[in-house]
C-alpha positions in Angstrom: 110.1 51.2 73.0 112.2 48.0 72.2 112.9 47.0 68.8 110.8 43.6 67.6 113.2 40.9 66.7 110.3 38.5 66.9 110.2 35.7 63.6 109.5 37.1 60.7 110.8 41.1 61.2 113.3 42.5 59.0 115.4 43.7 61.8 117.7 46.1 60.8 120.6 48.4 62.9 118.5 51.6 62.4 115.9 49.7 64.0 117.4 49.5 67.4 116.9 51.9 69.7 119.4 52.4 72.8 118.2 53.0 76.6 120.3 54.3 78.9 120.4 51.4 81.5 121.2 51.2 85.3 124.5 49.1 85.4 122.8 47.1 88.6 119.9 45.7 86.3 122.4 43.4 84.1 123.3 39.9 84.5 126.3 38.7 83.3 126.2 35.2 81.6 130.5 35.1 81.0 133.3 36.1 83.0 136.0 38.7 81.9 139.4 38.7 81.3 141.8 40.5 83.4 143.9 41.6 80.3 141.5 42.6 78.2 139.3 44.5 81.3 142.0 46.5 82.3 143.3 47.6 78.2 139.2 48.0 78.0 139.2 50.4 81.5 142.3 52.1 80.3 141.3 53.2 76.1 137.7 54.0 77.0 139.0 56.6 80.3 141.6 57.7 77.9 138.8 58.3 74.9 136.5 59.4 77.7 133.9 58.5 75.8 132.2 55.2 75.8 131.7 54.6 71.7 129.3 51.7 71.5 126.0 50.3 73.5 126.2 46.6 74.6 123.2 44.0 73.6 120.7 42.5 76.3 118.0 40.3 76.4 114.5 43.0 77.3 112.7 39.9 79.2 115.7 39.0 81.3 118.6 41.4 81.4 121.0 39.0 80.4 124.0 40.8 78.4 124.6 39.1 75.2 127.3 41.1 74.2 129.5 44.0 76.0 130.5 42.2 79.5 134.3 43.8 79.3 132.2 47.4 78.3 129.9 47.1 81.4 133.1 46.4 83.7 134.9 48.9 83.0 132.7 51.2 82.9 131.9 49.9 86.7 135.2 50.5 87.5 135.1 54.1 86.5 132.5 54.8 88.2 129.7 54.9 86.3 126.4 53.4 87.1 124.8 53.9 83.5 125.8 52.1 80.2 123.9 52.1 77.1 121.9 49.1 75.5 120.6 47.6 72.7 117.5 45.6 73.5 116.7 42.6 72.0 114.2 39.5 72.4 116.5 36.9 72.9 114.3 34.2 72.3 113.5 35.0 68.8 114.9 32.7 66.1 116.8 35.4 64.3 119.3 35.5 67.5 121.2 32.8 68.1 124.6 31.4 70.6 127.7 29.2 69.1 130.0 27.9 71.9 133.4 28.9 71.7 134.8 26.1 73.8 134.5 23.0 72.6 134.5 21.2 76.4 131.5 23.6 76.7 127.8 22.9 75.5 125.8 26.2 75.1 122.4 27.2 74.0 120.0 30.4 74.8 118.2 28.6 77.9 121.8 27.5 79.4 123.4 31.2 78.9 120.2 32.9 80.5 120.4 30.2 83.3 124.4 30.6 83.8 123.2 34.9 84.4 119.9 34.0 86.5 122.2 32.3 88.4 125.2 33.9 89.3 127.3 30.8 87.6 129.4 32.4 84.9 130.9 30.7 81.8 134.7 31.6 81.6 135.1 34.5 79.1 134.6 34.4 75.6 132.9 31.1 75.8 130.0 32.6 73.4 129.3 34.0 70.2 125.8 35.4 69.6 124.7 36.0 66.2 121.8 37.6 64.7 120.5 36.3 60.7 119.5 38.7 58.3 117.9 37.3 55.1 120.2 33.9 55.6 123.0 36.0 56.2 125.1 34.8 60.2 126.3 38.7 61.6 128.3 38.8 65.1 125.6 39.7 67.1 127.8 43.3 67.7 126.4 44.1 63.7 123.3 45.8 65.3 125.4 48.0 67.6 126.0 51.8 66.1 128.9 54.5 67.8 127.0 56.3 70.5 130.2 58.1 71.6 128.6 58.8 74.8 130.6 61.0 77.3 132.0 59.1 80.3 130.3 61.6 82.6 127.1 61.0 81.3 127.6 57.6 82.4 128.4 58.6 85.6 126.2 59.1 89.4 125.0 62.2 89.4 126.2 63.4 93.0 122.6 65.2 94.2 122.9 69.0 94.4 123.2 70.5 98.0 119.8 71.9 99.3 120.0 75.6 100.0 118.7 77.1 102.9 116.3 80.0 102.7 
């Protein structure tokens, strides 16, 4: 069941609930950054665990926050991440433009995913307002410290002949 972050809920982090999510499902709405991918790739393989989910819009798919996480965890082989759902479109959540060339709002970040035109990374910050308060949208996420072979494909076992 996905949390309600309709108007008017008093979303709160021990509201959200996280899925374990096939990697294939997401849209990206930002590019990543070599740099920061590969130091990403690198502490999580050397933790082995992966500590925190990543936030997507439930109706679309559209990650809102984790597109370095997801990655990485592609490049280690993993074809599940875990992820806080969220309705996008509900007034609490909202998108500031970190590039002052670039003009950004919800319907122009689920577009850029939908698609397949990126914004260059870090071009967004999505926040979520509790009681008049702004939070980094990152504020709902809670360790998960899941075990990189969790995340993993599961290689199916050999059938036994009888």
């Amino acid at each position: 069941m996905c949390p309600d972050t309709s108007e008017g809920s008093d979303l709160t982090s021990s509201e959200v609930r996280v899925k374990l999510v096939d990697i294939n499902e997401l849209k990206g709405h930002e590019r990543t950054d070599e740099v920061r991918l590969k130091a990403l790739k690198d502490e999580i393989e050397s933790d082995g665990i992966l500590k925190k989910p990543i936030v997507v819009d439930e109706k679309t798919r559209v990650i809102l926050d984790g597109h370095h996480r997801l990655e990485a965890l592609r490049l280690l082989g993993c074809s599940k991440i875990p992820v806080n759902f969220v309705n996008y479109m509900s007034e609490k959540i909202g998108v500031k433009s970190m590039n002052k060339d670039l003009e950004i709002t919800k319907p122009k970040v689920v577009e850029a995913a939908l698609k397949g035109r990126p914004f260059p990374p870090k071009s967004t910050w999505h926040y979520i307002t509790f009681s008049k308060i702004i939070r980094h949208i990152s504020h709902i996420q809670r360790r998960v410290d899941i075990p990189l072979k969790d995340l993993k494909k599961r290689k199916p076992k050999p059938e036994t002949q009888t």
